[in-house]
Structures are given as structure tokens and as C-alpha cells.
C-alpha positions as CSV (number, residue, x, y, z in Angstrom):
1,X,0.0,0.0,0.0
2,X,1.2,3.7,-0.5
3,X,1.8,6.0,2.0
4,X,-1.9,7.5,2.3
5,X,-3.7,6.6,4.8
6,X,-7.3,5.6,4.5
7,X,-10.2,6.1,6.4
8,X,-12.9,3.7,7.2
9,X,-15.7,5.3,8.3
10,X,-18.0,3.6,10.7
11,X,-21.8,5.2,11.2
12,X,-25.5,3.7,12.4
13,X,-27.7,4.0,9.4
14,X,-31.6,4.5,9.3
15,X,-32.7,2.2,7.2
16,X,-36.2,2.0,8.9
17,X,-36.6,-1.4,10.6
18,X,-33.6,-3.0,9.9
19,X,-30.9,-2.1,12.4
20,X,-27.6,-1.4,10.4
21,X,-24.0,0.2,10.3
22,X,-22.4,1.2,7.4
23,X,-18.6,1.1,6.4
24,X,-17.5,3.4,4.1
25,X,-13.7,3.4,2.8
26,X,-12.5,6.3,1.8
27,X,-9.6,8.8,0.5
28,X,-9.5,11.2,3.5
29,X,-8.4,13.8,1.6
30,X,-10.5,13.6,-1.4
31,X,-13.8,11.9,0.4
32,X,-13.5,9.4,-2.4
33,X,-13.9,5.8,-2.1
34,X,-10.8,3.8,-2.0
35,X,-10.7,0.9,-4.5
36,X,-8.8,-1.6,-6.2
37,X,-5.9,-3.9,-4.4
38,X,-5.5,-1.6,-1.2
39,X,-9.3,-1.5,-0.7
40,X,-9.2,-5.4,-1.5
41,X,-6.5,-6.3,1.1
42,X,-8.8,-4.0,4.2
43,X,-12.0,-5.5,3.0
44,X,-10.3,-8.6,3.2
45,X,-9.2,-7.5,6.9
46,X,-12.1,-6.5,8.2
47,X,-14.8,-9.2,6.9
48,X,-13.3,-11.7,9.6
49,X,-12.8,-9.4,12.0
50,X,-16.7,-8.1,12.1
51,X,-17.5,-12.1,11.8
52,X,-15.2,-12.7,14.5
53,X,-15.5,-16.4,15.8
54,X,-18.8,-17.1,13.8
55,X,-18.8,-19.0,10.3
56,X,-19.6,-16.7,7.8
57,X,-20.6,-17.0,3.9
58,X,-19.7,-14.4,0.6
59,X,-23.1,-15.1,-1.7
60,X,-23.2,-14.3,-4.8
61,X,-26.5,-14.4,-6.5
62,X,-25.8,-12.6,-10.1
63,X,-23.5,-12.6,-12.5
64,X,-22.4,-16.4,-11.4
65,X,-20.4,-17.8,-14.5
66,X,-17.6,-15.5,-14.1
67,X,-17.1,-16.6,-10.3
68,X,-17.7,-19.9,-10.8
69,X,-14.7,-20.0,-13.3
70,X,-12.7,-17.7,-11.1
71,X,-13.2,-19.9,-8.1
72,X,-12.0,-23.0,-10.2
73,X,-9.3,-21.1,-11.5
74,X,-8.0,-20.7,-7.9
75,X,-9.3,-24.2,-6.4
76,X,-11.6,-21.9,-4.1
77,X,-14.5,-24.2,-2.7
78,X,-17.5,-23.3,-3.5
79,X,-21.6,-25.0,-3.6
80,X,-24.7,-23.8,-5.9
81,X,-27.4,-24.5,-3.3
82,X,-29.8,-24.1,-6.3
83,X,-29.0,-22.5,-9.7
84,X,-29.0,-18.8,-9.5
85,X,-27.0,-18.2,-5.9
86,X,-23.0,-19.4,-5.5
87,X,-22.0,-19.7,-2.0
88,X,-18.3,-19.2,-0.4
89,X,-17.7,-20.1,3.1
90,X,-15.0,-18.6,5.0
91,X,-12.3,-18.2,2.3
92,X,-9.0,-17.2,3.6
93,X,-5.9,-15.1,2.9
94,X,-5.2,-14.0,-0.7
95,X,-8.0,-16.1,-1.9
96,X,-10.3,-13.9,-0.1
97,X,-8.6,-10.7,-1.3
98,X,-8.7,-11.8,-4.6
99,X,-12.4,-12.4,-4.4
100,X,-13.1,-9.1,-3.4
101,X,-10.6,-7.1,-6.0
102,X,-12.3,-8.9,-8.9
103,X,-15.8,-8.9,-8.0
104,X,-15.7,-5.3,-6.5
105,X,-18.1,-4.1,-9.2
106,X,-20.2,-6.6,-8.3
107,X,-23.2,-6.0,-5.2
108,X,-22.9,-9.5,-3.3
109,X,-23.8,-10.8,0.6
110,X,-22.2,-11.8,3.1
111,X,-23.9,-13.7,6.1
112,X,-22.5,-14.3,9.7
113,X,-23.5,-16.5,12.3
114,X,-24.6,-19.9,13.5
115,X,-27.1,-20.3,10.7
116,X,-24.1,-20.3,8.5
117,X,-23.3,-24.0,9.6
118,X,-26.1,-25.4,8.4
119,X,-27.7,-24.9,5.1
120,X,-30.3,-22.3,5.5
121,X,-32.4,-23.0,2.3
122,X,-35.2,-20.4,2.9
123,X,-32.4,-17.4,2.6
124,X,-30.6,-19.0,-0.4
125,X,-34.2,-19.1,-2.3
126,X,-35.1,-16.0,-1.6
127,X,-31.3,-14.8,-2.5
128,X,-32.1,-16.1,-5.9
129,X,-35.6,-14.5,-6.5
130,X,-34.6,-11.0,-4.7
131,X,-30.6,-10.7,-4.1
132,X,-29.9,-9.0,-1.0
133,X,-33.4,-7.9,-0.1
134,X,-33.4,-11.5,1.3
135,X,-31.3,-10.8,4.0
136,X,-34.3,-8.1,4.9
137,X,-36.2,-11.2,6.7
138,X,-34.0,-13.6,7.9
139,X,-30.9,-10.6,9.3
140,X,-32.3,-11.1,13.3
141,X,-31.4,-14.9,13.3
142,X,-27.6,-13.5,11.8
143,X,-24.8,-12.0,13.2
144,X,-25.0,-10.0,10.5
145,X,-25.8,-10.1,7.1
146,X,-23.8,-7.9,5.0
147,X,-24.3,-6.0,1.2
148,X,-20.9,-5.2,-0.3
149,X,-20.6,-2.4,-2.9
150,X,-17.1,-2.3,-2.6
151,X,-17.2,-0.2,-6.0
152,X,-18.5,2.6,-4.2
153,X,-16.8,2.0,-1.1
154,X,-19.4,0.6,0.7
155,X,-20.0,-2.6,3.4
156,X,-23.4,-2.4,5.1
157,X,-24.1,-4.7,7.9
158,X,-27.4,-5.9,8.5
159,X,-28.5,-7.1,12.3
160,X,-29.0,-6.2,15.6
161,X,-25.8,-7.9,17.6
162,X,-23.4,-5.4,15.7
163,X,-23.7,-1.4,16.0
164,X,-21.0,0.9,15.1
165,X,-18.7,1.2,18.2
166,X,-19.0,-3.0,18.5
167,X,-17.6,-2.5,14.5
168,X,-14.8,-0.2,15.3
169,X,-13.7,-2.1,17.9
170,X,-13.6,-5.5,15.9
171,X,-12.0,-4.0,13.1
172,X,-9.3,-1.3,14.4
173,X,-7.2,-3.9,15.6
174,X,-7.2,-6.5,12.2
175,X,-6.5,-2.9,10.0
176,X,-3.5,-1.4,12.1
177,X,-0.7,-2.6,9.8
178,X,-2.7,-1.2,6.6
179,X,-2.5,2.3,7.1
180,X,-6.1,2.6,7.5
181,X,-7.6,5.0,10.3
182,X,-11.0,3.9,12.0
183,X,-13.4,6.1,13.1
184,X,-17.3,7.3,13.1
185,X,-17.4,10.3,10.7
186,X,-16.6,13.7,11.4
């Protein structure tokens, strides 16, 4: 990474009655998001760190043919729990990274929790029919479920065990060698 320093911001949002924090990454100086490898490698930071010791899940529900070749391509595992949603569990490292520098044009979920363990086939139909607005319903049974648009610099977590000083405090820590400051907006 260069020697800027980026700033993920950390905020509650009102998004009526789903209780949610957004992340924003961002060029400090310019206010504009931070994207390709650098915002890759801190996405890939703090993912984990919000998910802490739960499983957690990347679903993809559009655009699947490109990720299923890029996840063969790099041997990541991966199961079609029916034929419009691809779900990754818990990759790791540059794998993960990778993931998220090549699909960051893409809007894809993340889910966290003990649900994640087992197959929860009433989210991953509705992830096909509706993308993301399927986490709308099943988010209070989640640590969190997340949207990524990490095009625009955005990670909004969905749920109600997660507000934004619980986020800063799971992710300051996993982002201190990346040059990236933590904090609620000014």
C-alpha cells in the first residue's frame, strides 16, 4: 500500500426497521472511495474481524459464471445450493482478497452467524428470487448479514448484535498494519 492513509468510516444508518451500520472506505483527503488492491486487502481485513468467531458466507446471487470460473481457476470451494446463488464459506488469505478485488463491481452478501453452519435454504431461495433484499427477513437470526458495494466503497451490515462502536472495535485492531484510520465520521 502507498503511504496515504485511508479512512474507514463507521456510522449507524436508518434504514427504517432493519438495524444497520455502514462502512465506508474512503480517500481522506478527497472523500472518495478507496478501490482496487489496497481497498481489496482492508475488506479482506475486516470481513473476519466483524464475523469474528462465527462461520460466515460471501453469496453471490448474479452474474455467477464469471465466479464460478474464477473460483476453479484458484481451487476456491465453493456449492450452488440451487441454480442462480453461488456460496463461499469462509475463504481465507489472498484467496479472499482476490475475491473481493475482482468482484468489486459486483453488489454480493455476506452472512455471519450460526445459521451459516447449516444450510439455510429459505435465505438462499429468496437470494435467488430477490438478491440482497433477502437478507431483509432472515438478518435477526444473523450476526449480521452484509451487502458489499465495494465499487463505491461501501460494506453495510445488517442485524441487531453489531452497532457501530461494537464494528470499530472489531476491526481497528485486524486494520493497524494497513494504514487505514478507524473512526465514526466527522
Amino acid at each position: 500500500m502507498n503511504d496515504t492513509v485511508s479512512r474507514l468510516e463507521v456510522m449507524s444508518l436508518d434504514l427504517g426497521d432493519v438495524p444497520s451500520v455502514g462502512l465506508e472506505l474512503i480517500d481522506p483527503e478527497t472523500r472518495e472511495p478507496v478501490i482496487g488492491s489496497d481497498a481489496a486487502r482492508i475488506w479482506a481485513a475486516t470481513v473476519p474481524s466483524l464475523a469474528g468467531e462465527e462461520h460466515w458466507t460471501l453469496d453471490f446471487f448474479a452474474h455467477l459464471e464469471p465466479v464460478r470460473d474464477f473460483c476453479r481457476s484458484r481451487n476456491i470451494p465453493f456449492h450452488e445450493p440451487n441454480p442462480r446463488v453461488l456460496i463461499v464459506a469462509q475463504p481465507e488469505g489472498d484467496n479472499l482478497t482476490a475475491l473481493f478485488e475482482r468482484f468489486a463491481g459486483e453488489t454480493f452478501g455476506i452472512r455471519a452467524g450460526e445459521p451459516v453452519a447449516a444450510t439455510d435454504a429459505a435465505v438462499e431461495g429468496e437470494l435467488a428470487r430477490s438478491g440482497v433484499d433477502a437478507y431483509h427477513a432472515a438478518f435477526s437470526r444473523y450476526l449480521f448479514c452484509a451487502v458489499c458495494d465495494f465499487e463505491n466503497g461501501f460494506l453495510t451490515l445488517l442485524g441487531n448484535r453489531i452497532w457501530a462502536s461494537e464494528a470499530i472495535r472489531r476491526v481497528r485492531s485486524a486494520l493497524a498494519g494497513l494504514q487505514v484510520e478507524v473512526t465514526r465520521p466527522a
